[in-house]
C-alpha positions in Angstrom: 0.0 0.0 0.0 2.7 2.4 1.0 4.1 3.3 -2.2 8.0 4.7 -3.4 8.2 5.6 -6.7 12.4 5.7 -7.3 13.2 8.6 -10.2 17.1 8.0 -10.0 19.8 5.4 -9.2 19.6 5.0 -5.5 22.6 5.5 -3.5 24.1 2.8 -0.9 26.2 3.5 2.0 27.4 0.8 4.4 28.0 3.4 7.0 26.0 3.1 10.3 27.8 4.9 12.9 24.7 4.3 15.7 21.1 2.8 16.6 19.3 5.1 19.2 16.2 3.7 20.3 13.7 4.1 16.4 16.5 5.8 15.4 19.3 4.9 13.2 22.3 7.4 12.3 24.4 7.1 8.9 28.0 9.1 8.4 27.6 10.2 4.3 30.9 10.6 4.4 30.9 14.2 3.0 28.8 13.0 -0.2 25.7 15.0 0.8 22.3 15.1 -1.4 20.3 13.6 1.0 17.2 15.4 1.7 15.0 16.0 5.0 11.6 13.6 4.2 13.7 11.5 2.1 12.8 7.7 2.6 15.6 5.0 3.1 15.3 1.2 2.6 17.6 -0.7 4.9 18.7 -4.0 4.5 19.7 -6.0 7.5 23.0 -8.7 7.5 20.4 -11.4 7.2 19.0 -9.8 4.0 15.9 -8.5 5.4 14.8 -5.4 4.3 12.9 -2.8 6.3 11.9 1.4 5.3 13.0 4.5 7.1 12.9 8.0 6.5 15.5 10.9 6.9 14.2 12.7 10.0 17.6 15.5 10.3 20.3 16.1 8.0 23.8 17.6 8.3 26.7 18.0 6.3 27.9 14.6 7.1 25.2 12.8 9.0 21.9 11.7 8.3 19.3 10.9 10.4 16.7 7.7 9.9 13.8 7.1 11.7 13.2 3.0 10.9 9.2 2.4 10.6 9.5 -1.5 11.5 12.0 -0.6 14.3 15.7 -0.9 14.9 15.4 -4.4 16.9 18.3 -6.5 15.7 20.3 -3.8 13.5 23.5 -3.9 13.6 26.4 -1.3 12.3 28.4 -3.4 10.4 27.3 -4.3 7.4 24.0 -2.6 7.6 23.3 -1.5 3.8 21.0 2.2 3.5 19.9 2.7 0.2 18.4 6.9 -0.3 16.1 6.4 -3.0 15.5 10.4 -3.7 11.3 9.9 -3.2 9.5 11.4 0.1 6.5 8.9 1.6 4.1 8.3 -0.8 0.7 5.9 -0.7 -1.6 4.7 -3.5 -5.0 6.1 -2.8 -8.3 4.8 -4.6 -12.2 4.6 -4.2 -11.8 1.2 -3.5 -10.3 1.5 -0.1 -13.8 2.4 1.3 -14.3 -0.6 4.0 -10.9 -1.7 3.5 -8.4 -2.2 7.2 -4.6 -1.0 6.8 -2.0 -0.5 9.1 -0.3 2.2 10.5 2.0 1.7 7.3 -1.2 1.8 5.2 -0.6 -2.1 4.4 -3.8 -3.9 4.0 -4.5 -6.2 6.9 -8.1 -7.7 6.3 -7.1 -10.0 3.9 -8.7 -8.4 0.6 -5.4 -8.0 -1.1 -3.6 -4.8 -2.7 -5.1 -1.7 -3.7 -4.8 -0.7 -7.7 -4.4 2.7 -6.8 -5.9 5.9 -9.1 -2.8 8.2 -7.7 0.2 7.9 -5.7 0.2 10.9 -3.4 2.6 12.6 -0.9 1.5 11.4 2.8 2.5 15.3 3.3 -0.2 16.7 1.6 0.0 20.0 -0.8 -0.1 23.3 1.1 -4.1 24.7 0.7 -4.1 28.7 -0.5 -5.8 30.5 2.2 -7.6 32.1 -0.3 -9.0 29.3 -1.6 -11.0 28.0 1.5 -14.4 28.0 2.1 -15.5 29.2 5.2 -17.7 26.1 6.7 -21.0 26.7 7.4 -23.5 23.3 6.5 -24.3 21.1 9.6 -23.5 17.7 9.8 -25.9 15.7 11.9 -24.2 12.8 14.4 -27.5 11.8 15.7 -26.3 13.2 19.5 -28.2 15.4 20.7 -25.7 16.6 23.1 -23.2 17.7 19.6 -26.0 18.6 17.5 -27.9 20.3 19.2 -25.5 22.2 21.7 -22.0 21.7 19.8 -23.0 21.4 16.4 -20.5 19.8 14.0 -19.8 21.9 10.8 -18.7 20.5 7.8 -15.0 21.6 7.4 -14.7 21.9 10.7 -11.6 20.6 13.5 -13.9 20.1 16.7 -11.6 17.9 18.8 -13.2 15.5 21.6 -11.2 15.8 25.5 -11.4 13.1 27.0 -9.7 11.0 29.6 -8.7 7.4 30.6 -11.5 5.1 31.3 -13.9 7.1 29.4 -16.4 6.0 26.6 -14.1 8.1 24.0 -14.0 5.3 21.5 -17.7 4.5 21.7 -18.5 7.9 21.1 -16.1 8.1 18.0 -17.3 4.9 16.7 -21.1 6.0 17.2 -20.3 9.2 15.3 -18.6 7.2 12.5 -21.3 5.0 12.0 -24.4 8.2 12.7 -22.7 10.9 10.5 -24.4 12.3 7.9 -25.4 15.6 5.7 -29.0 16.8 6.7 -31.4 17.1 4.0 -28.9 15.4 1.5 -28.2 12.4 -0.4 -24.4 13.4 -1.3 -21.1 10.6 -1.0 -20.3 10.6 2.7 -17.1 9.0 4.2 -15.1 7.9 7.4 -11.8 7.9 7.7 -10.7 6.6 11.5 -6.9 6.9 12.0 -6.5 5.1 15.5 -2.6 5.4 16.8 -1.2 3.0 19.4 -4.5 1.2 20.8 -4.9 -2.3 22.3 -5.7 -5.2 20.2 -9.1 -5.2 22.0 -9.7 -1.6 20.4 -8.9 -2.7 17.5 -11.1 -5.6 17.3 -13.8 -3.3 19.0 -13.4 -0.8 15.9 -13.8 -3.4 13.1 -16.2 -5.7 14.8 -18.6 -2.8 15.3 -18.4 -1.2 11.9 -18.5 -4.7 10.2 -22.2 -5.7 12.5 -23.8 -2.6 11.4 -22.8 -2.2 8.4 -21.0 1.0 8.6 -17.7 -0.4 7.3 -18.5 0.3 3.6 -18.1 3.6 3.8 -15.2 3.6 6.6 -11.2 3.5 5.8 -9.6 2.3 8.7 -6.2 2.9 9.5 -5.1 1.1 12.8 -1.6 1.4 14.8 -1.3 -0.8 17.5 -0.1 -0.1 21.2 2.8 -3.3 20.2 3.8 -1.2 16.4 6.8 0.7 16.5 6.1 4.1 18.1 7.5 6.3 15.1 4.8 4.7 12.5 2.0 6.8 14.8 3.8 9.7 13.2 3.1 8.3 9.7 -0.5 7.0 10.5 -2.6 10.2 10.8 -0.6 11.7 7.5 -1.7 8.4 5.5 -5.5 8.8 6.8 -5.4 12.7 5.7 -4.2 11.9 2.5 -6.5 9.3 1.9 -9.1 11.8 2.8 -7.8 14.4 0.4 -8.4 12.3 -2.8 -11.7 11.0 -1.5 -12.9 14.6 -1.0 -11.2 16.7 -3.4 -11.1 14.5 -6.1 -14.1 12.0 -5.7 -16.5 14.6 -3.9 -17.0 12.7 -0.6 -17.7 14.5 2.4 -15.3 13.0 4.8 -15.1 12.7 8.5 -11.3 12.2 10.0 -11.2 10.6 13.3 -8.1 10.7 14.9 -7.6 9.0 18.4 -5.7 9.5 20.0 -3.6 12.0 19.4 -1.9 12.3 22.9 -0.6 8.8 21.9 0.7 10.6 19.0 2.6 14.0 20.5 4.2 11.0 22.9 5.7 9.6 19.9 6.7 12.8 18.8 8.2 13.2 22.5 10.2 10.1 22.2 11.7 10.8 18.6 12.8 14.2 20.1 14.5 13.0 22.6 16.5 10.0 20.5 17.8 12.8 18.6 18.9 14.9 21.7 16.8 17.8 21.1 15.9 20.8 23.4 12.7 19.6 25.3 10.1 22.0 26.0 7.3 21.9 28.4 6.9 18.6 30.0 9.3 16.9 27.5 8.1 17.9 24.6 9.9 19.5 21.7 9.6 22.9 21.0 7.6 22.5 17.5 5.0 20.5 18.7 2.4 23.3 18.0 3.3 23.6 14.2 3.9 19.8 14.0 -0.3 19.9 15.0 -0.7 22.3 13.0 0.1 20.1 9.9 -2.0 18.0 11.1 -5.2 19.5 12.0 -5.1 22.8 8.8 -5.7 19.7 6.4 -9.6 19.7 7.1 -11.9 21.8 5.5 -13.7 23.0 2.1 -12.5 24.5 -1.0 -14.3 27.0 -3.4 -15.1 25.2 -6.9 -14.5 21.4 -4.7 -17.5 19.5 -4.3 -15.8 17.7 -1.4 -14.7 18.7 2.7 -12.8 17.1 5.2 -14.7 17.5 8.5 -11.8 16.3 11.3 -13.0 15.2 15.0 -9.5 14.4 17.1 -10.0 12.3 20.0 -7.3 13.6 23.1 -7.1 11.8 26.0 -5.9 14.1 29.1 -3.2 13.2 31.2 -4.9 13.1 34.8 -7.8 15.2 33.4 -5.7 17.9 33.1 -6.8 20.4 30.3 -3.8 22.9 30.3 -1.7 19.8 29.6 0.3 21.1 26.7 -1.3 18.4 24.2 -5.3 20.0 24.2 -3.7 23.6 25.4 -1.9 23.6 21.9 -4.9 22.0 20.1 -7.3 24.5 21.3 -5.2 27.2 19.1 -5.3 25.3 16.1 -9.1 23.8 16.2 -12.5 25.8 16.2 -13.7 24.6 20.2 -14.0 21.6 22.0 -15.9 18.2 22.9 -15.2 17.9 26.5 -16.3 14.1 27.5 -16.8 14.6 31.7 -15.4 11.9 33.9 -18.3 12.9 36.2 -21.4 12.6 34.3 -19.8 9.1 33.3 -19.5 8.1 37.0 -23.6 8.7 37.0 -23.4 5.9 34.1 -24.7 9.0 31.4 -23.8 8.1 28.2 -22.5 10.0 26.1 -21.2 11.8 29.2 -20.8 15.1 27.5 -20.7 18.0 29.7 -21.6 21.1 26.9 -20.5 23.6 29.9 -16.6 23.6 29.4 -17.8 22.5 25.3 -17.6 24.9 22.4 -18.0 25.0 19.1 -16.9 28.1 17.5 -18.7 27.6 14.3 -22.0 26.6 15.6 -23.6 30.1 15.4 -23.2 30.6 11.4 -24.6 26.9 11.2 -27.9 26.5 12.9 -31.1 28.3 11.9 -33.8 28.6 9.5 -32.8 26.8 6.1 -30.2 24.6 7.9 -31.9 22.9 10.8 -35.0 24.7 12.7 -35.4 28.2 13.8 -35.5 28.0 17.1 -32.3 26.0 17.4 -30.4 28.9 18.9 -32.5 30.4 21.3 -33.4 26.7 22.1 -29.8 25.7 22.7 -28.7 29.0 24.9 -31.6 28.1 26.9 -30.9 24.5 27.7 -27.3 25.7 28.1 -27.6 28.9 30.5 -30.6 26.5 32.9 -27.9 23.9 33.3 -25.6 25.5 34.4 -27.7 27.4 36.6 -29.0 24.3 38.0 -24.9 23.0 38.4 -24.2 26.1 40.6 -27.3 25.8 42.7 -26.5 21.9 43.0 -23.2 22.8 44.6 -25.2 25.2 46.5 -27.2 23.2 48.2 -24.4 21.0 49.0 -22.5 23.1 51.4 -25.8 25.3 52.8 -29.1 23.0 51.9 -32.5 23.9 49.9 -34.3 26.2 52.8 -33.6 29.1 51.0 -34.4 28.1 47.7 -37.3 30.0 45.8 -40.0 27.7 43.8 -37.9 28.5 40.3 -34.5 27.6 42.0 -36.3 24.0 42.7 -37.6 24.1 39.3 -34.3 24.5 37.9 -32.8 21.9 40.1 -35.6 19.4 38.7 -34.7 20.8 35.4 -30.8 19.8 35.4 -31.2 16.3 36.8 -34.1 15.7 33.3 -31.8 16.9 31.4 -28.7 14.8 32.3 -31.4 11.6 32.4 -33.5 12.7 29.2 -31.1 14.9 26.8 -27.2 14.0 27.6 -28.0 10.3 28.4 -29.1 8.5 25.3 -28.3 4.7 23.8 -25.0 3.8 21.7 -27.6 2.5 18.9 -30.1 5.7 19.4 -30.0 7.9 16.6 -31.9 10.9 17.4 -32.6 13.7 14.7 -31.5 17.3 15.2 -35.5 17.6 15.2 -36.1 15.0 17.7 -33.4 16.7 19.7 -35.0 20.1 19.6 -38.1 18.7 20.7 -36.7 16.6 23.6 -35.1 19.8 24.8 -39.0 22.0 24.6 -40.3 18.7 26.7 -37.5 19.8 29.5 -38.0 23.3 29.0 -42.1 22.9 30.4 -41.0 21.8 33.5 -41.5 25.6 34.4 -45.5 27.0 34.8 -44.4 30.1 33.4 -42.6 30.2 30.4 -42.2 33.8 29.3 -40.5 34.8 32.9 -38.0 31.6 32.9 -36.9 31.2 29.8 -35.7 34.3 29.0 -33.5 33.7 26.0 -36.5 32.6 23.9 -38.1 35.2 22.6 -42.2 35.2 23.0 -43.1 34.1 19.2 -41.1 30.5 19.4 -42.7 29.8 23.1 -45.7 30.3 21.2 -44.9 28.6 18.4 -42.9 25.3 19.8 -43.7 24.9 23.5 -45.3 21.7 24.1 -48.7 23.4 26.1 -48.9 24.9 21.9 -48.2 21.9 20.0 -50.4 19.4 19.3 -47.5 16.1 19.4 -46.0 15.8 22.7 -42.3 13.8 23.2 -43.4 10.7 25.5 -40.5 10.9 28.3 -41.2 7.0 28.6 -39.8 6.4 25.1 -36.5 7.9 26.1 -34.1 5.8 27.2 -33.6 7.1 30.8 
């Protein structure tokens, strides 16, 4: 699958000098011409051969990060060919429900791929003029994202999360729910997973494959036991896949990455074999551009018919969200997904808290022609009586209900429905952004008087979609508590 097209005689050099953890160091001798990106093949005393790629480059040393590690490499004798090619991979439509590697080998036993291109893993710079500003909803069937976090399409909305947490089940319920309201257009997954378990693994595939979500999902699957520098390659090989998908073929893609703190520790560990400068907490210096290559891949491009939609999973170390990973992703992305290790301890699932949740692209989404008009005014609502009923929660923890008023209870009753009713849903349960909308009016009649409590609604929706106006009711029964 990984592909190197050679253009010239590839040079050999028998020169070794060191092996440093992925790492393998080669004295040119002087000769020079070897370029940064460059890939290597390297040929073992025992005639096996394995692929590298130059990683640093001086006058007389080069640099080679080994993809199928350095385990059994010796100095002596150790051939490294320079073949003059960056990475490349053969991309085609027939990769949809196909399973690769990190290396993008194919690993479910459907043979190779007769690829339509072979493209740089790197990608080709985007002109800033030439994107699209994202505006067109994608629905995941959650009402916690869609209605309260809603996915763009173009969009980077990455998902904080920690150990323990349903992260994967949430990114494989997305994957299998995604989809273009009101349209009928090519839609795609790409999931780029980077040093899981083999249980993960066979969590991914298994669920994709019993619901029938797999034909239109590329997975790309490094495992916790694969060499630690292929995680660097891994999330390259699932963009560019995406790239020709969208941009050439006209799919609407959805990248999931997880995890990508599994992937800036790799970056860590690569820094520190070649003796670089660490930065905070280890980790090198360039961490926030090497993102940045990462994540500026997604989103739409005037006179393209396709988008690449990303949603990184990160899981924080200890909870802690100025860790440098999310701290440097929140510059870079367009909000946040914050998955709470509380509401999950309640057994909610999804256990989405949309308090400490943003999406910054939500506002020029939602509305009339995209999904309903009161969508909006709906979700500030839900969102400002939450977190009112969180603060008098704590409240009453430390000085007890005596002084509440009759609202402050109502509130209270209000933020307990809508963990049970509008966070908490099944992982089969796809809910409509409509269906969503109307679970949250059902929560919002809790309150006798409508037009003094919910005060960022105006007075024509109450009249227009509160439940005492409507003739259909949402039967509470029906929702999975």
């Amino acid at each position: 699958m990984m592909t190197i097209k050679k253009t010239y005689e590839a040079r050999e050099f028998k020169t070794v000098t060191e092996v440093s953890g992925p790492l393998m160091f080669v004295d040119l001798k002087g000769m020079g011409g070897v370029s940064y990106g460059e890939m290597v093949e390297i040929q073992t005393t025992v005639g096996e051969r394995r692929r590298g790629q130059v990683l640093d480059i001086s006058k007389d040393l080069a640099v080679i990060q080994c993809f199928e590690g350095t385990s059994g490499l010796e100095t002596k004798d150790t051939i490294c060919r320079f073949l003059g090619e960056t990475m490349r991979i053969g991309v085609s439509q027939e990769m949809l429900g196909r399973v690769f590697n990190g290396r993008g080998v194919p690993i479910d036993g459907g043979g190779d791929i007769v690829p339509d291109k072979i493209l740089d893993v790197n990608g080709a710079p985007i002109n800033p003029s030439a994107r699209q500003y994202p505006k067109e909803f994608i629905e995941t069937g959650i009402s916690t994202i869609d209605t309260l976090l809603t996915l763009v399409r173009g969009q980077k909305l990455p998902l904080f999360s920690g150990s323990g947490l349903p992260h994967n089940m949430l990114a494989a319920q997305i994957a299998r729910q995604a989809k273009v309201l009101g349209t009928d257009e090519e839609f795609a997954v790409i999931f780029s997973a980077m040093g899981i378990t083999a249980d993960e693994a066979r969590f991914f595939r298994d669920d994709f494959e019993e619901t029938g979500a797999l034909d239109k999902v590329v997975l790309f699957l490094n495992l916790a036991d694969d060499p630690a520098i292929e995680r660097l390659l891994t999330p390259r090989l699932a963009l560019t896949t995406a790239e020709h998908l969208a941009y050439e073929l006209g799919y609407h893609v959805l990248v999931i990455l997880t995890d990508i703190t599994a992937y800036a520790e790799s970056l860590r560990e690569v820094a520190a074999a070649r003796s670089e400068v660490p930065s905070r907490r280890g980790y090198p210096g360039y961490m926030y551009s090497d993102f940045s290559t990462i994540y500026e891949r997604a989103g739409r491009i005037f006179d393209r018919k396709g988008s690449i939609t990303q949603l990184p999973i990160l899981t924080l170390p200890n909870y802690d969200i100025t860790h440098p990973v999310p701290d440097l992703t929140g510059y870079i992305t367009e909000g946040q997904v914050f998955i709470d290790v509380g509401l999950n301890r309640k057994g909610l699932y999804p256990p989405i808290n949309p308090l400490p949740s943003l999406s910054r692209l939500m506002k020029d989404t939602i509305g009339k022609g995209s999904t309903r008009d009161d969508h909006k005014y709906v979700a500030d609502q839900l969102y400002a009586l939450y977190a009112t009923g969180r603060d008098l929660r704590d409240l009453v923890a430390v000085v007890g209900d005596e002084s509440l008023t009759d609202t402050d209870k109502k509130i209270l009753e209000f933020a307990v429905l809508f963990e049970q009713k509008f966070i908490n849903q099944d992982y089969h349960e796809d809910r409509s952004i409509f269906e969503s909308l109307d679970i949250g009016w059902e929560l919002l009649s809790v309150f006798d008087d409508p037009y003094r409590v919910l005060k960022r609604i105006p007075a024509e929706y109450i009249d227009k979609f509160h439940p005492d106006k409507r003739d259909k009711k949402v039967d509470f029964n029906s929702v999975n508590a």
